[in-house]
N, C-alpha and C positions, 0 to 999 in steps of 0.2 A: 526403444532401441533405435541408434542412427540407422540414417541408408547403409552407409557403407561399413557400418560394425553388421547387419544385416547383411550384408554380400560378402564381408570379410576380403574386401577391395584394399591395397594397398597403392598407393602413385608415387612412379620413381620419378626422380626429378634428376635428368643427365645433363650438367654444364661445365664446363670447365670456369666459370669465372668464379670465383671465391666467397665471393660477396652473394653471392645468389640466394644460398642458403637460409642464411639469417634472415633475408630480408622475405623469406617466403615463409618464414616460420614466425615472423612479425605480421606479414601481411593478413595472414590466418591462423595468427594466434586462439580465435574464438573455435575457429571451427575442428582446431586441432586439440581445444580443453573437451568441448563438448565431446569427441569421436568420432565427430564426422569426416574428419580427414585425417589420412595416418602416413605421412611422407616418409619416401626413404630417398637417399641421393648419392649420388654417382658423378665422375669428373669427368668420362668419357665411354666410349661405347664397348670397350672391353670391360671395364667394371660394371656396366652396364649389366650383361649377358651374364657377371658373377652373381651380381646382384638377385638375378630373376634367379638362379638355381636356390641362393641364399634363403629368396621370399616367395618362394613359388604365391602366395596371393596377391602378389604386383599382378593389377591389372590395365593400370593407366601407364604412358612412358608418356613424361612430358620434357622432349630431347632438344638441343639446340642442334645446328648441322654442323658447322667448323669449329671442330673438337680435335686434340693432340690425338696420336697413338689408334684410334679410330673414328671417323665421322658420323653424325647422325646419319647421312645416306646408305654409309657402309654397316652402319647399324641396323636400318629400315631390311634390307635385304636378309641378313641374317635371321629378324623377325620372322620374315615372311619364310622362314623354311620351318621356324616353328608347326605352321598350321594352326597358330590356336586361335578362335575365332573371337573367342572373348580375353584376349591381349590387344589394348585399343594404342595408337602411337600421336601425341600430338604434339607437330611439329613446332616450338619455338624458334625462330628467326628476323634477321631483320626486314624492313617492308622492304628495301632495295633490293633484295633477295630474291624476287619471282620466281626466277629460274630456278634455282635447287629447290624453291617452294612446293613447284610445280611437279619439279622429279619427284619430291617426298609422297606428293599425293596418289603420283603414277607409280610411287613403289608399295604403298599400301597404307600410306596415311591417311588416320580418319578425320583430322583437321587439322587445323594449324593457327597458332596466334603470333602478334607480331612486336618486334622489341622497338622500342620501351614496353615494356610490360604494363597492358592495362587491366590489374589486378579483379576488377571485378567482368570483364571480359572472357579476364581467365576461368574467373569460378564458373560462371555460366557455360563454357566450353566445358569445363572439367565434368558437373553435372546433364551435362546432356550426352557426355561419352560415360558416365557412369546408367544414365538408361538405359542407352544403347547396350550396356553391359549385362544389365540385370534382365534386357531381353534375350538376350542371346543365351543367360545361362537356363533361365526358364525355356526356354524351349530348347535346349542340351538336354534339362532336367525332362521333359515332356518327353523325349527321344528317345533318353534312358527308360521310363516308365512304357514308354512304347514295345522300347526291344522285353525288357523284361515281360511284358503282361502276354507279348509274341511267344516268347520261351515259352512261360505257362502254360496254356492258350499246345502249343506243340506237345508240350507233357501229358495235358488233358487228351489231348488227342491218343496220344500213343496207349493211355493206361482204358481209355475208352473202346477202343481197337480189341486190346489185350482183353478185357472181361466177355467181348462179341466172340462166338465158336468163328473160327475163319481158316479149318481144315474140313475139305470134303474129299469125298465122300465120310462124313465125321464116324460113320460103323461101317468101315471096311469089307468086316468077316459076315454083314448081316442083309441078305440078296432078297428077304422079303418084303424092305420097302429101302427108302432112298429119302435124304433132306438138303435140298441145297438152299442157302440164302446171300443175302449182300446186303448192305447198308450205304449209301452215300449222303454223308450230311452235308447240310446246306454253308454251313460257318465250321467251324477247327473242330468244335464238336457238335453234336447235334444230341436231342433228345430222343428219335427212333431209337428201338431195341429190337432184337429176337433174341430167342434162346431157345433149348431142345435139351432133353436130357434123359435117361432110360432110368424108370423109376423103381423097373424090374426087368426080368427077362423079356415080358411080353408088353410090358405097356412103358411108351415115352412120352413124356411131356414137352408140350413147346406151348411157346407163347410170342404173339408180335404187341409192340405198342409204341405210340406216340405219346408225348407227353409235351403238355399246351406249352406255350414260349419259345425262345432258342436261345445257342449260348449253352454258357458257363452251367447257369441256373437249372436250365432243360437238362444237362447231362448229368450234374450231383442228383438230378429228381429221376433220371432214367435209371443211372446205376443203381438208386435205392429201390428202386420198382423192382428192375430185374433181379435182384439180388433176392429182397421177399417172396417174389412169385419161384422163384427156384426152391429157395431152403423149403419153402412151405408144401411147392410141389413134389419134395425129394420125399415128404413123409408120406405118401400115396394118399391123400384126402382126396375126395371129389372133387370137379372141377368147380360146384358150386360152394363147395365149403373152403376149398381154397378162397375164392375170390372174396367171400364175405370177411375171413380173417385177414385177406392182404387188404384188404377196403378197409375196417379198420384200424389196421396198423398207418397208412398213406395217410388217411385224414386227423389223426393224431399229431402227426409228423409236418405234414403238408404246410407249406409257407406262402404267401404272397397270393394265394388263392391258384395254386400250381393244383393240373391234376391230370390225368392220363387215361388213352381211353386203351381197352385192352382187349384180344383175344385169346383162351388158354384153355387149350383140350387136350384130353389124356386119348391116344392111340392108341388101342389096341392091336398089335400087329400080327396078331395069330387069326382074328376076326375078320377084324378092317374097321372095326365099328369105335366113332371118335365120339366120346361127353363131350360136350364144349361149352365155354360159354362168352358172349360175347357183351362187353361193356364201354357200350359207346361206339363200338370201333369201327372200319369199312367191312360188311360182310365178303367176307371169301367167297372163291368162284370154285365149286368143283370141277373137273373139264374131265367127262364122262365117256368113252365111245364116239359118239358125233354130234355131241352136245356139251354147253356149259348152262351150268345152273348157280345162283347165289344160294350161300345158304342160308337160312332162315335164321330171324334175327331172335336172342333170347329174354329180348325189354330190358337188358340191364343199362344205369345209366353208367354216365364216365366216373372210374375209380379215382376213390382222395377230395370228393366233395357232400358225399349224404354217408356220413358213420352209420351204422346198424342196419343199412339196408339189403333183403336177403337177395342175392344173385339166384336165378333159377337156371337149371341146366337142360339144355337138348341134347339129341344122340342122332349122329348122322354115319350112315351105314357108307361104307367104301367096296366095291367093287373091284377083282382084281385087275390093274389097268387105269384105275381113277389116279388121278390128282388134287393133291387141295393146295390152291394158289389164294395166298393170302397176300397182303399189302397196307400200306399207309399211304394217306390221303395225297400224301407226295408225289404221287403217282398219276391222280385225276385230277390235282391241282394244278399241274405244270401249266404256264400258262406260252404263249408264244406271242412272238413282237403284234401281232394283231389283238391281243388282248383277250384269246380266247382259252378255257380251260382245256386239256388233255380231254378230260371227265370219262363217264363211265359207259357208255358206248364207242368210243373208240377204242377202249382199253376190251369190251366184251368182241367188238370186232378183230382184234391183235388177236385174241383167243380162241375164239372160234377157227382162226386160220394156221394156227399152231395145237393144236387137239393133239397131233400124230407125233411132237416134239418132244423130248425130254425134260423135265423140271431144268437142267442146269442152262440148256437153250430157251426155253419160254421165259424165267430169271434175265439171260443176259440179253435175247432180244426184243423184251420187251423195254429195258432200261437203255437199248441203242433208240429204240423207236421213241421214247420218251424224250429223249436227249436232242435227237436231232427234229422232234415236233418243236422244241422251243430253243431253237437255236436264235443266238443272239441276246438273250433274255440271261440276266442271274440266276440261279436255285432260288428258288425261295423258301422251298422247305425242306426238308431231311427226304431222303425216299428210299425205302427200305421193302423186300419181298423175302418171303417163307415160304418154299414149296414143299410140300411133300408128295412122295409117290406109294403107290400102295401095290406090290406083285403078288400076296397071295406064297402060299407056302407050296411047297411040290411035294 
């Protein structure tokens, strides 16, 4: 396929001399069999302006200036209200001509050739304002593909938002424990998750997780995560027989060598007492009285990379007054313009001095603290927290 049957380029030729025509349909006769060039012509700069409505794929205008009824200068200007970037104008005139030469250039012409026409001159002008064209629509086209993939990229975000709980207190009517969380992804979406859910009267389920990558990729692998570890939580299974069937469903599924590390315990909230179990993930911080403690980890590895492997479950007792502060690596990662991690003493330190705070205040001031330790730095990864609170029944 030619260039310009490939760019779908047309070149008007505006002159008033009569003779022009013919003699430009001689002069490229070959290139006008083959399709490499596809003239259209005009006598003056009001047929001109017809013309382009006629061909909206005119992209070259190869105008003389003293024309009847309108001039090329007077034409030049008109262009230039167009705005269109890939409409290139080049100016034919005579060499004694400077001056209007000059005005064409300073009106928005993007070159100019000189009469007598020296026809192979002209092709080489003509061919370098047809590159000039074919870049300017490639990167229109890039622009386009920009805005769109931004759109998306917003959609994903919002439908991402939409499947995260993002109403608290989320059990209004229920005074014997409390959940609050947040999510901030690094890019439009991220792969962080939580989720919480009452699987009966007395016992709810939640789960936090990360999942390796970011992006697009991260978020289709988070939403399938969470969405498995839910349905499969809704049918009351243990915590270890959940995670063995959501493991392998993920590694079934699982693409590109994607996978996700996870925490997901069932609460008892008539006891206090949490099964959990923990797969790969940052162990959680209980904040107890006037102390915190991690809790202990269950050996599982990261979910969506070893099929048939059994998850084994612990059981951690809650005290009325406990908290379990849970978290993504997001949070010890952070790094600040000295290049140093947040990491897991400064974050045990934040906690220690917040014991006597609320889940919804330890949640937001620990993600100011985090924020402003790396100020001046990008995110660089999603950072997400799950608290829960635990009061004990009256």
């Amino acid at each position: 396929m030619s260039m310009n049957n490939k760019l779908n380029i047309k070149i008007l030729v505006v002159d008033d001399e009569i003779d022009l025509e013919p003699l430009v349909r001689q002069k490229f006769r070959r290139q006008i069999r083959d399709g490499v060039y596809e003239f259209v012509f005009a006598f003056n700069g009001l047929e001109a302006l017809a013309k382009l409505i006629e061909y909206p794929e005119i992209g070259i205008i190869l105008s003389d200036i003293n024309m009847p009824e309108m001039d090329g200068l007077t034409l030049l200007t008109k262009l230039k209200e167009l705005k269109n970037p890939g409409l290139k104008t080049v100016i034919v005139s005579a060499y004694g001509d400077m001056e209007n030469i000059r005005t064409a250039m300073n009106r928005g012409a993007f070159d100019f050739v000189t009469k007598p026409v020296n026809f192979e001159d002209l092709e080489i002008t003509i061919n370098k304002t047809l590159d000039e064209i074919m870049q300017i629509r490639q990167s229109q086209e890039e622009h386009d593909q920009l805005i769109s993939i931004r759109q998306d990229l917003n959609t994903a975000k919002e439908i991402q938002q939409a499947i995260l709980p993002k109403v608290f207190p989320p059990f209004p009517g229920r005074t014997d424990f409390g959940v609050y969380a947040s999510m901030v992804a690094a890019k439009e979406v991220g792969g962080d998750f939580f989720d919480f859910f009452m699987i009966d009267h007395d016992r709810l389920g939640f789960v936090i997780g990360d999942v390796s990558g970011k992006g697009v990729p991260a978020a289709i692998f988070m939403a399938v995560s969470r969405t498995l570890i839910r349905a499969t939580g809704l049918k009351g299974l243990p915590s270890d027989e959940c995670m063995n069937y959501v493991n392998n469903l993920l590694c079934n599924e699982s693409v590109s060598c994607m996978f996700v590390t996870v925490f997901y315990g069932i609460f008892n909230t008539a006891s206090g007492e949490i099964e959990y179990v923990n797969g790969g993930h940052n162990p959680p911080y209980v904040l107890s009285g006037n102390e915190i403690r991690k809790v202990p980890m269950t050996g599982g590895p990261i979910m969506g990379c070893m099929e048939d492997f059994n998850y084994q479950s612990k059981k951690l007792q809650l005290l009325p007054g406990d908290r379990l502060f849970l978290f993504t690596d997001g949070v010890t990662e952070a790094f600040n313009i000295n290049d140093e991690a947040y990491g897991d003493d400064r974050l045990e330190n934040f906690l220690q001095n917040h014991l006597s705070h609320s889940i919804d205040d330890v949640v937001k001031e620990s993600m100011k603290e985090v924020t402003a330790f790396s100020a001046g730095m990008a995110q660089s990864d999603d950072i997400t927290y799950l608290a829960i609170s635990y009061n004990g029944r009256s």
